[in-house]
PAZAPA-4460 file (N, C-alpha, C; in steps of 0.05 Angstrom, whole numbers, plus 32768, in hexadecimal, padded with zeros to 4 digits):
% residues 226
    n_x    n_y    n_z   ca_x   ca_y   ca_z    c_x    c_y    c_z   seq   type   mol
   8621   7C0D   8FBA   8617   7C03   8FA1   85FE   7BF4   8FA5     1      X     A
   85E5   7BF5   8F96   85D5   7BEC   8F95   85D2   7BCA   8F95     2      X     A
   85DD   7BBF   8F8D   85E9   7B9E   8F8C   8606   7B99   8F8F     3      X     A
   8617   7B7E   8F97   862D   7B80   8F92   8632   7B5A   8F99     4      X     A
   8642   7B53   8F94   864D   7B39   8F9E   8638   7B2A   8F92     5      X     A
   8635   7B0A   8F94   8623   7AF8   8F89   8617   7AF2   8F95     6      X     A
   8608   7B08   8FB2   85FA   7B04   8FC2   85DD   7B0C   8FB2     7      X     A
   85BF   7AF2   8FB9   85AF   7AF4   8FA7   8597   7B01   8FB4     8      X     A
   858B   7B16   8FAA   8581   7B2D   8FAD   855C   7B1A   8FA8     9      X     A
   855D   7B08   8F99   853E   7B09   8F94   8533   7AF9   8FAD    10      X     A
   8512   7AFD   8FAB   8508   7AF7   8FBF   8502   7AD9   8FC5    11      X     A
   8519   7AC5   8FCA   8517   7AAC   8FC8   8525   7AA4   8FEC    12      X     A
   8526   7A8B   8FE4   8529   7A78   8FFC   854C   7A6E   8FF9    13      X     A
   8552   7A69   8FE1   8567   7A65   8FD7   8580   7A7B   8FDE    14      X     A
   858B   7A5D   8FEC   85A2   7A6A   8FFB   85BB   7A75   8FE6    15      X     A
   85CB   7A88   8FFA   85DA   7AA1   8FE4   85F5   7A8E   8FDC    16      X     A
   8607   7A97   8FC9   8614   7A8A   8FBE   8631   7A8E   8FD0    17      X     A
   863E   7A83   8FDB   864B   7A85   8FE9   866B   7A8A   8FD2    18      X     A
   8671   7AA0   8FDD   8680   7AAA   8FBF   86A5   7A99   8FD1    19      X     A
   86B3   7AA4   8FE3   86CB   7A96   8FEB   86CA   7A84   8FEE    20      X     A
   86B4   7A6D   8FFA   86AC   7A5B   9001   86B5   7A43   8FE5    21      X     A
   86B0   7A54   8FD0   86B1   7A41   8FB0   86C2   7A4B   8FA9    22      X     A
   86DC   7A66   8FAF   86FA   7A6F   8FAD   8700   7A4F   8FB7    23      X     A
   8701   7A4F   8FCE   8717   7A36   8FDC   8711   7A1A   8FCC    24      X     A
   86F3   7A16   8FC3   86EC   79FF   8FC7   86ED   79F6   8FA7    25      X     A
   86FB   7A07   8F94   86F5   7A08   8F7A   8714   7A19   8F73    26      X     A
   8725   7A16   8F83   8743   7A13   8F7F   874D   7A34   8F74    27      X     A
   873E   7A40   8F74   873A   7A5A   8F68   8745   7A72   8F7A    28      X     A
   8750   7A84   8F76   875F   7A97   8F89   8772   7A8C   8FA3    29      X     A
   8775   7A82   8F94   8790   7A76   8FB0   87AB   7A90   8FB2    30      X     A
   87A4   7A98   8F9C   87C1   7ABB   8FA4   87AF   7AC8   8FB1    31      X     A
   87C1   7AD9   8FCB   87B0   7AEF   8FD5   87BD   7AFC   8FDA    32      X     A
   87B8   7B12   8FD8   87C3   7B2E   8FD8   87B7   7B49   8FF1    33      X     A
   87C3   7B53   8FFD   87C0   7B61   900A   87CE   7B7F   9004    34      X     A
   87BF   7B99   9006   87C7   7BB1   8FFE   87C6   7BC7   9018    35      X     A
   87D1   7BD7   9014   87D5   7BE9   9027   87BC   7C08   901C    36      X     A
   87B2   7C13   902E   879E   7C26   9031   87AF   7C35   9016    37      X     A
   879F   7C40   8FFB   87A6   7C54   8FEF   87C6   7C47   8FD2    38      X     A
   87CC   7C2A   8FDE   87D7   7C17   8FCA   87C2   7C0D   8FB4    39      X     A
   87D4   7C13   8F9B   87CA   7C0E   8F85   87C5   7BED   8F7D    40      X     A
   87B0   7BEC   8F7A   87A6   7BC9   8F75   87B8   7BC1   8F56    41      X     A
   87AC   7BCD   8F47   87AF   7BD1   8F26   87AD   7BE9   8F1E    42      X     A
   87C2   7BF4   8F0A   87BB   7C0A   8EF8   87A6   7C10   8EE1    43      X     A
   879F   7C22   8EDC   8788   7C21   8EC4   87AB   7C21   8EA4    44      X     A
   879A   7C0C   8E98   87B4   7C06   8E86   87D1   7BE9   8E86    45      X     A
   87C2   7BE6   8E9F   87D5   7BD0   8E9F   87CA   7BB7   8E9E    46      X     A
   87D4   7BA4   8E97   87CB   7B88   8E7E   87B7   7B7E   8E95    47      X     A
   879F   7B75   8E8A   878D   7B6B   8E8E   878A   7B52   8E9B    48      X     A
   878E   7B40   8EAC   879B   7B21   8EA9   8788   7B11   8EC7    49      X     A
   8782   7B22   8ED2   8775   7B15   8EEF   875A   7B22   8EF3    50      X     A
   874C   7B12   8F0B   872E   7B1F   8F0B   8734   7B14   8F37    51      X     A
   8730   7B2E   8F39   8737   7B36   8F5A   871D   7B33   8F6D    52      X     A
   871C   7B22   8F7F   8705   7B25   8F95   8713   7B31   8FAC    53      X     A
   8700   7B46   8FB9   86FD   7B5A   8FC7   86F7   7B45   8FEA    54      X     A
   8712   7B3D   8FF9   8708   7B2B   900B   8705   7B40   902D    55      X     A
   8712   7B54   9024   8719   7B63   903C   8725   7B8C   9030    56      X     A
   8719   7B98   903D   871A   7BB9   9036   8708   7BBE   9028    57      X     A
   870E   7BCA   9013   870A   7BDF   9000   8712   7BE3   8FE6    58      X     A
   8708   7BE9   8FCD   8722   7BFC   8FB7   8706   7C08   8FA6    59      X     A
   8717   7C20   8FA0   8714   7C34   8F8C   871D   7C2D   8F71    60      X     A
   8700   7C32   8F60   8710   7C38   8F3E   870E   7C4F   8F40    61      X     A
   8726   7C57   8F2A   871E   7C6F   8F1B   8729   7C6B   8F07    62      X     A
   8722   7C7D   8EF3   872D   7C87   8ED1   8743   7C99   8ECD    63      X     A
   8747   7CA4   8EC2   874E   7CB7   8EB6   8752   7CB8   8EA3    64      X     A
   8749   7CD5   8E98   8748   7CD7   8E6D   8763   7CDD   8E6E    65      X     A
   8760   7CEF   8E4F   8779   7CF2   8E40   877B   7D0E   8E46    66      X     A
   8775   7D21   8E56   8777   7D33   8E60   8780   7D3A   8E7A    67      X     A
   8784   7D1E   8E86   877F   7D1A   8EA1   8771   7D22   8EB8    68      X     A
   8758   7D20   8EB2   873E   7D27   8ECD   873D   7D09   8ECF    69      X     A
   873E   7D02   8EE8   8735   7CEF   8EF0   8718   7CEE   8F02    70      X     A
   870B   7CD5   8EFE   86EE   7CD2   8F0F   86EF   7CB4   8F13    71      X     A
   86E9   7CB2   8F2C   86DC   7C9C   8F3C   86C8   7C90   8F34    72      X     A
   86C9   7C78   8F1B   86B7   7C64   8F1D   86AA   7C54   8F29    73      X     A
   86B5   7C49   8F4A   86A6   7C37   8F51   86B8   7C38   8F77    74      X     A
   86A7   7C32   8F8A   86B2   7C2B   8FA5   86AE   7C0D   8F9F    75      X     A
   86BC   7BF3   8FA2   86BB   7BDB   8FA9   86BB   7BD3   8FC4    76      X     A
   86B8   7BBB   8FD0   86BB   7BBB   8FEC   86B9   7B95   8FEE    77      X     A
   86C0   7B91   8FFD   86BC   7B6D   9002   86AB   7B5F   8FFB    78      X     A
   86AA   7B4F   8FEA   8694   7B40   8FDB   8696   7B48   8FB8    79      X     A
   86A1   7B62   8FB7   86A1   7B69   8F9E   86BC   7B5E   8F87    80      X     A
   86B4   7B57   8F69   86C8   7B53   8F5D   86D2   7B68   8F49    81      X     A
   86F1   7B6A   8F46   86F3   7B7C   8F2D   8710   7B72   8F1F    82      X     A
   870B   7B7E   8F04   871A   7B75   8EF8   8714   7B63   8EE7    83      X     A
   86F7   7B5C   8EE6   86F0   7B42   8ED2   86E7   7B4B   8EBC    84      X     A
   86EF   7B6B   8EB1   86EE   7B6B   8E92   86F9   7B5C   8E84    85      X     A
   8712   7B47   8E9A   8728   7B3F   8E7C   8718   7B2E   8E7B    86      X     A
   8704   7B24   8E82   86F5   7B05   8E7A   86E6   7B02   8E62    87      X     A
   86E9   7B1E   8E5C   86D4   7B2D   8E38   86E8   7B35   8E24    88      X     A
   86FC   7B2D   8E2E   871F   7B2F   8E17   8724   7B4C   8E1D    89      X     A
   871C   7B64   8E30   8730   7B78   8E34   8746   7B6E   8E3C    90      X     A
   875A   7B7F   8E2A   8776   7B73   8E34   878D   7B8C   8E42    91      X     A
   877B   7BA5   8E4A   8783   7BB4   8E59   876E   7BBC   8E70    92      X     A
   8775   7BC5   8E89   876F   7BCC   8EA9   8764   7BEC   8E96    93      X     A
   8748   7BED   8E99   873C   7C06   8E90   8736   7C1D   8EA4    94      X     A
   873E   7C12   8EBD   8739   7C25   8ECF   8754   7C1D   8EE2    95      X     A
   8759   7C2E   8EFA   8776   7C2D   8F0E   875D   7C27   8F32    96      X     A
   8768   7C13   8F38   8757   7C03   8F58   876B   7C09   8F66    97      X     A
   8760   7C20   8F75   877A   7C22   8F90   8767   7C1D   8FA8    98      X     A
   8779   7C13   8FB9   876C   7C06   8FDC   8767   7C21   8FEB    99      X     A
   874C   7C21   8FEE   8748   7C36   9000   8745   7C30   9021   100      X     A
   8753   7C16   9025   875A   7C12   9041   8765   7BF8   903E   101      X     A
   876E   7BEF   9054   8784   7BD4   9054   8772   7BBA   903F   102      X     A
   877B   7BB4   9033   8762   7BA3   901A   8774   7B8C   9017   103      X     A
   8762   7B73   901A   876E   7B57   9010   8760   7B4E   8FFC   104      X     A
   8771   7B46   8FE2   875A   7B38   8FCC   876A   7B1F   8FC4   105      X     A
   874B   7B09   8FBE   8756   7AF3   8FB6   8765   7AF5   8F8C   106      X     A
   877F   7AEE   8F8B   877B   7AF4   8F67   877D   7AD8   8F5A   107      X     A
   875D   7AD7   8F4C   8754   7AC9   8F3F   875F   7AD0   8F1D   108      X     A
   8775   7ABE   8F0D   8781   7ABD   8EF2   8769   7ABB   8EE2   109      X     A
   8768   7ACE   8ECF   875A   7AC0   8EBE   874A   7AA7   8EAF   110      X     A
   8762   7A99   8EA7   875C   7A7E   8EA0   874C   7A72   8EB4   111      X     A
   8754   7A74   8ECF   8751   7A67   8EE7   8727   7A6A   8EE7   112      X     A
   8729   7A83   8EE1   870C   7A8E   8EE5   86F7   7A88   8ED2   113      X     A
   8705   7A86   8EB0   86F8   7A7B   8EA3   86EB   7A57   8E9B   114      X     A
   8704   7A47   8EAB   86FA   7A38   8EB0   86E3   7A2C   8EBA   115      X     A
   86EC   7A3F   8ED3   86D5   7A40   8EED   86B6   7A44   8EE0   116      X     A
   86B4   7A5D   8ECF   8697   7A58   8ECF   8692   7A4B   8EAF   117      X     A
   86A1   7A42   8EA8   869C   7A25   8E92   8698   7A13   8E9D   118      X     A
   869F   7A09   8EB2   86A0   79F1   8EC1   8690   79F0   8EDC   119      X     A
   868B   7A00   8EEB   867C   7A06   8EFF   8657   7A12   8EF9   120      X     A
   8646   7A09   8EF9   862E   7A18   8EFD   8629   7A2F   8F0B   121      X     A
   8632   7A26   8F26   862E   7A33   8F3A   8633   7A4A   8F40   122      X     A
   864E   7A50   8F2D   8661   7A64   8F2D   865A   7A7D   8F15   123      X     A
   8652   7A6C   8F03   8650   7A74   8EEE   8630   7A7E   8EEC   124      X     A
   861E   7A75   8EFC   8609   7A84   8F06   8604   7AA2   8F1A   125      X     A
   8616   7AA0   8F26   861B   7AB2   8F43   862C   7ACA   8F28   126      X     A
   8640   7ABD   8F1C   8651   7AD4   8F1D   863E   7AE5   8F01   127      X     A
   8630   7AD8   8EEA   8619   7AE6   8EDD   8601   7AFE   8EEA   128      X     A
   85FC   7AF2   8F06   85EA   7AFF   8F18   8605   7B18   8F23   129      X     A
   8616   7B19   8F24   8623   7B2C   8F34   862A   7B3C   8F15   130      X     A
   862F   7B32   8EFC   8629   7B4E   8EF0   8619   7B5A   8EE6   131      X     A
   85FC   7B4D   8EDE   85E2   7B5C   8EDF   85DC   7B6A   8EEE   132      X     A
   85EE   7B70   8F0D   85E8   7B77   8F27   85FC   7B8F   8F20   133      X     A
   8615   7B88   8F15   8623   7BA2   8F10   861A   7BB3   8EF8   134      X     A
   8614   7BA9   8EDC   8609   7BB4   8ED1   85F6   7BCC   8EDB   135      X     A
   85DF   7BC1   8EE8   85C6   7BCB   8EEF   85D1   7BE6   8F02   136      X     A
   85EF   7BE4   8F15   85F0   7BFB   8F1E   85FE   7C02   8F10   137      X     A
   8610   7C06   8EF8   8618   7C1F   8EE3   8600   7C29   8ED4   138      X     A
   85EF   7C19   8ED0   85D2   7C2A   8EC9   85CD   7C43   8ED3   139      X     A
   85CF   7C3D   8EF1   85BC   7C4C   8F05   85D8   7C61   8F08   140      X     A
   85E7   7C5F   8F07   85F6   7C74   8F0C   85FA   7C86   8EF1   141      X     A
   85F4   7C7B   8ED2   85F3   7C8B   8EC6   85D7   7CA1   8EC2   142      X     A
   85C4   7C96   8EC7   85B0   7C9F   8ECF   85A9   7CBB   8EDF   143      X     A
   85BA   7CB3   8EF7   85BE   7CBE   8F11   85CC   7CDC   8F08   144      X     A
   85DF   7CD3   8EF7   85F5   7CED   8EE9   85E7   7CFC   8ED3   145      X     A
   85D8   7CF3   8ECA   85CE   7D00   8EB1   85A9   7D11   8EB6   146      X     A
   85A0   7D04   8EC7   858A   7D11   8ED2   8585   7D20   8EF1   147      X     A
   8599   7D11   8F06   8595   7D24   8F1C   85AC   7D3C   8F2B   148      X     A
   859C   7D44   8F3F   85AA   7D5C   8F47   85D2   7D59   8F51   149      X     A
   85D9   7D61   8F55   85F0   7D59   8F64   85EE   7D59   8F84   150      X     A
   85E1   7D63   8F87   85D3   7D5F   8FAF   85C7   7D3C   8FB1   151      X     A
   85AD   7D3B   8F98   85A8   7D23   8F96   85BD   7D10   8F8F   152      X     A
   85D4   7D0A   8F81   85E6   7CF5   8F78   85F7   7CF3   8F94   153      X     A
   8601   7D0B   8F9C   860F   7D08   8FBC   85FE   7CF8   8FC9   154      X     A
   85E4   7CFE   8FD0   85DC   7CEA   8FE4   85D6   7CD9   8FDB   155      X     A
   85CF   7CD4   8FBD   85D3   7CB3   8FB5   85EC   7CA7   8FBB   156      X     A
   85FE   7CAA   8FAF   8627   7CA7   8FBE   8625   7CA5   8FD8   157      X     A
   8615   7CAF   8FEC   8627   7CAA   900B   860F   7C8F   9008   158      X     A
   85FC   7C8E   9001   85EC   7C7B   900D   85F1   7C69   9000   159      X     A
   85F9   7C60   8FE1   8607   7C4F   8FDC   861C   7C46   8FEC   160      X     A
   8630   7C55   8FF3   8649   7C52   9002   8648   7C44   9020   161      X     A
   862E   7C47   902D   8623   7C3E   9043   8614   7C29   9041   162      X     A
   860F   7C1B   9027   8602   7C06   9020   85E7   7C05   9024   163      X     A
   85DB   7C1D   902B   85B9   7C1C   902C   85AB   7C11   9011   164      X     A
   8593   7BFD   9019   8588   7BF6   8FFF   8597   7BDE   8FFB   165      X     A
   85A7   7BD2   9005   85B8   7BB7   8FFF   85AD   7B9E   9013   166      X     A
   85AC   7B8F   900F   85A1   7B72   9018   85B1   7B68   9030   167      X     A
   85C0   7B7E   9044   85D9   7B7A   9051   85DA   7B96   906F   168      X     A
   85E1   7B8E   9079   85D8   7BA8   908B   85EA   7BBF   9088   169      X     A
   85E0   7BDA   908C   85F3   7BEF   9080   8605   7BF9   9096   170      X     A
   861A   7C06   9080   8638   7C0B   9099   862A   7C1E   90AB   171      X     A
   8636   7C1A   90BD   8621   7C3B   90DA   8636   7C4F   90D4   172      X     A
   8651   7C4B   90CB   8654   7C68   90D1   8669   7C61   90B0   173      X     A
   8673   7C79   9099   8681   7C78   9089   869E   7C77   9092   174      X     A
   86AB   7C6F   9084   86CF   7C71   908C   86D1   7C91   9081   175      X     A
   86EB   7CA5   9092   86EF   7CBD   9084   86F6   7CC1   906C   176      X     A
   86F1   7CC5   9059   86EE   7CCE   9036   86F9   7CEC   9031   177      X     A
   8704   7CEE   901C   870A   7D17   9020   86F0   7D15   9007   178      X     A
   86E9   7D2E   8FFF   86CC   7D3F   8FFC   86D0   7D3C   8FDF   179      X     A
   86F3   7D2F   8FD9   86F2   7D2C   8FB9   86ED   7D20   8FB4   180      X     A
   86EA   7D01   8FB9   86E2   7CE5   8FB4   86C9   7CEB   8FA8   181      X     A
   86B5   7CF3   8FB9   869E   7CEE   8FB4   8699   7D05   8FA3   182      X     A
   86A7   7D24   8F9F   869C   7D2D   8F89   86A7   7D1E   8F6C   183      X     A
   86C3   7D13   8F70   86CA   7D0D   8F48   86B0   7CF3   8F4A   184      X     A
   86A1   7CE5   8F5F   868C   7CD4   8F5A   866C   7CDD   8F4F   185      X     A
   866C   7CF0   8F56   8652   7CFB   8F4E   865A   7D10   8F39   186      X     A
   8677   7D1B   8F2F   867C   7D2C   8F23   8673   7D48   8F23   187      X     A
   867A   7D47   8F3B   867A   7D71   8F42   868F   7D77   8F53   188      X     A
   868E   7D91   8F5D   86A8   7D99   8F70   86AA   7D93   8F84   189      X     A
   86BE   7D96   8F93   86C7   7D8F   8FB2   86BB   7DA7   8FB8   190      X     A
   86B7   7DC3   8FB1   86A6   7DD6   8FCC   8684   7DCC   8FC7   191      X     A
   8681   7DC3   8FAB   8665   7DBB   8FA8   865C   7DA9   8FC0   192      X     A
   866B   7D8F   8FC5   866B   7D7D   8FDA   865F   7D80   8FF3   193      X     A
   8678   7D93   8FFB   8682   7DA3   9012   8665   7DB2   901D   194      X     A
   8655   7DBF   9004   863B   7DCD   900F   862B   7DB6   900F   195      X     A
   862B   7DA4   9002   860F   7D92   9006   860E   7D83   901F   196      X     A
   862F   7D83   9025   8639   7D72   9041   8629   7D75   9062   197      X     A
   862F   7D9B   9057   8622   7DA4   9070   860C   7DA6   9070   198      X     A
   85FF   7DB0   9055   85E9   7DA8   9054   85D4   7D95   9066   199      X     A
   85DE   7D74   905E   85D7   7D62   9064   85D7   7D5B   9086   200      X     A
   85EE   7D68   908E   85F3   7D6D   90A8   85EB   7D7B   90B7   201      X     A
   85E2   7D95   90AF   85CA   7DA2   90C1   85A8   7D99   90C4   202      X     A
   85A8   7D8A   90A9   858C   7D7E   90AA   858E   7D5E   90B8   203      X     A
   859A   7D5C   90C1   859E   7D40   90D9   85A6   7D25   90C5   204      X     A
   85B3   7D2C   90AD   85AB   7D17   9096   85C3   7CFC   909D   205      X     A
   85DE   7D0C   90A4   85EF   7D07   90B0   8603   7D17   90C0   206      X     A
   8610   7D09   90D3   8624   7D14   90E5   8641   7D1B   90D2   207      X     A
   8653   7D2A   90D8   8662   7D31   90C0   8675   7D41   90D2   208      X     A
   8688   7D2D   90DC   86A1   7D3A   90E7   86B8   7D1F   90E1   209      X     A
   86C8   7D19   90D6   86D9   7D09   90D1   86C3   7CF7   90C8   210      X     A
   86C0   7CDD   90D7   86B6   7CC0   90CC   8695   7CD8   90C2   211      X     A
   8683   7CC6   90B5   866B   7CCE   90AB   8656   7CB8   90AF   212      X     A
   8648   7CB9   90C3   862E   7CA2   90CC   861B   7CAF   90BC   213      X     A
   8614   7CA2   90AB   85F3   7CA5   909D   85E1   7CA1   909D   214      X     A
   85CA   7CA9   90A2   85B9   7CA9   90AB   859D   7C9D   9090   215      X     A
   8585   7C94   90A6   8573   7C8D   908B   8569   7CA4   9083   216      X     A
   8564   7CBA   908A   8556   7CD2   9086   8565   7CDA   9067   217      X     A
   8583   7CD0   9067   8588   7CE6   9049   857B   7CD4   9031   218      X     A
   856C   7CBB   9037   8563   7CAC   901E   854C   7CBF   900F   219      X     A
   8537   7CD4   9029   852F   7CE5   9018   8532   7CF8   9006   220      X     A
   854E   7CFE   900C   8555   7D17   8FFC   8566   7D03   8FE2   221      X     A
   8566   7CE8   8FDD   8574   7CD7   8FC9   8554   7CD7   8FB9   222      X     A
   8543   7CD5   8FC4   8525   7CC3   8FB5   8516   7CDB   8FAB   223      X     A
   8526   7CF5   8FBD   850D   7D14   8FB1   850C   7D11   8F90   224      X     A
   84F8   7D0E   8F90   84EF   7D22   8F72   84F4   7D3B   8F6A   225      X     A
   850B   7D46   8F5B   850B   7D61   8F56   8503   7D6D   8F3D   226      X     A
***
């Protein structure tokens, strides 16, 4: 993802907001929870009531309509929060967060949270910056879906997924994924994938046998103009 956590992106001197650091120190997530690879965090539909920090793994959203196709809204990863629609009065889980590897999150209650940035500046500054920051990447991914190729949105997805372009150094190699993840994310097929995969792999873009190291070379085929 292009931004994530209330880590501050502009070009200042001003040190980053230390997000657990003000969990402990501001009485806030003291439950923690730990999930097992492919364990369900929350269901899409079930009551709305907590807002979850991402301290350790991974999780997946996804949807599903009333037809049942499901698609992958979002990879999360440590630093990230979810679940803080209920803080805007949703009173149902609009999407289902399963752990896409051993995942610990701190669970911050509602009330607990609203306090927090009534009463906290600090908090209440950082956590505004972290959703202008999310906002700005549902933009880009609607964007992404509605104007480019599906070769181009894949290598936007792995390089998102690898954190290129983030204020943070990027993973060297991906954890193994099956070829559906990332198509219900860009919304095309698993053989569609599958060819852009090798694709990318014969042109040196990435290595592509179990784990997936990515390389800077596929940022050109993310930035081509078609």
């Amino acid at each position: 993802m292009e931004a994530r956590g209330f880590r501050n992106k502009a070009k200042s001197e001003k040190r980053a907001f230390n997000v657990p650091l003000f969990l402990v120190s501001a009485g806030l997530g003291r439950k923690v929870r730990k999930f097992r690879a492919d364990e369900i965090v929350f269901a899409q539909g079930d009551p709305a009531k907590h807002v979850l920090y991402i301290q350790e793994g991974g999780v997946r959203l996804t949807v599903l309509n009333g037809a049942g196709k499901e698609a992958v809204a979002a990879i999360l990863e440590p630093g990230d929060f979810l679940g803080e629609a209920c803080l805007a009065g949703q009173p149902e889980c609009m999407a289902t967060a399963t752990a896409i590897a051993p995942t610990t999150v701190r669970v911050i209650g509602k009330e607990e949270m609203i306090r927090a940035l009534h009463e906290e500046h600090e908090v209440s500054d950082g956590f505004i910056a972290y959703m202008v920051a999310r906002n700005a990447r549902v933009e880009a991914d609607l964007i992404d879906q509605l104007f480019n190729s599906s070769e181009k949105r894949l290598a936007r997805t792995l390089l998102l997924l690898a954190r290129f372009g983030e204020n943070r150094p990027p993973h060297k190699v991906l954890p193994k994924v099956s070829q559906e993840m990332p198509a219900k994310m860009i919304g095309s097929t698993r053989p569609r994938v599958n060819f852009f995969m090798n694709k990318f792999r014969k042109l040196g873009h990435i290595e592509y046998d179990g784990e997936i190291p990515v390389k800077d070379s596929l940022q050109s085929v993310a930035s081509h103009d078609e």
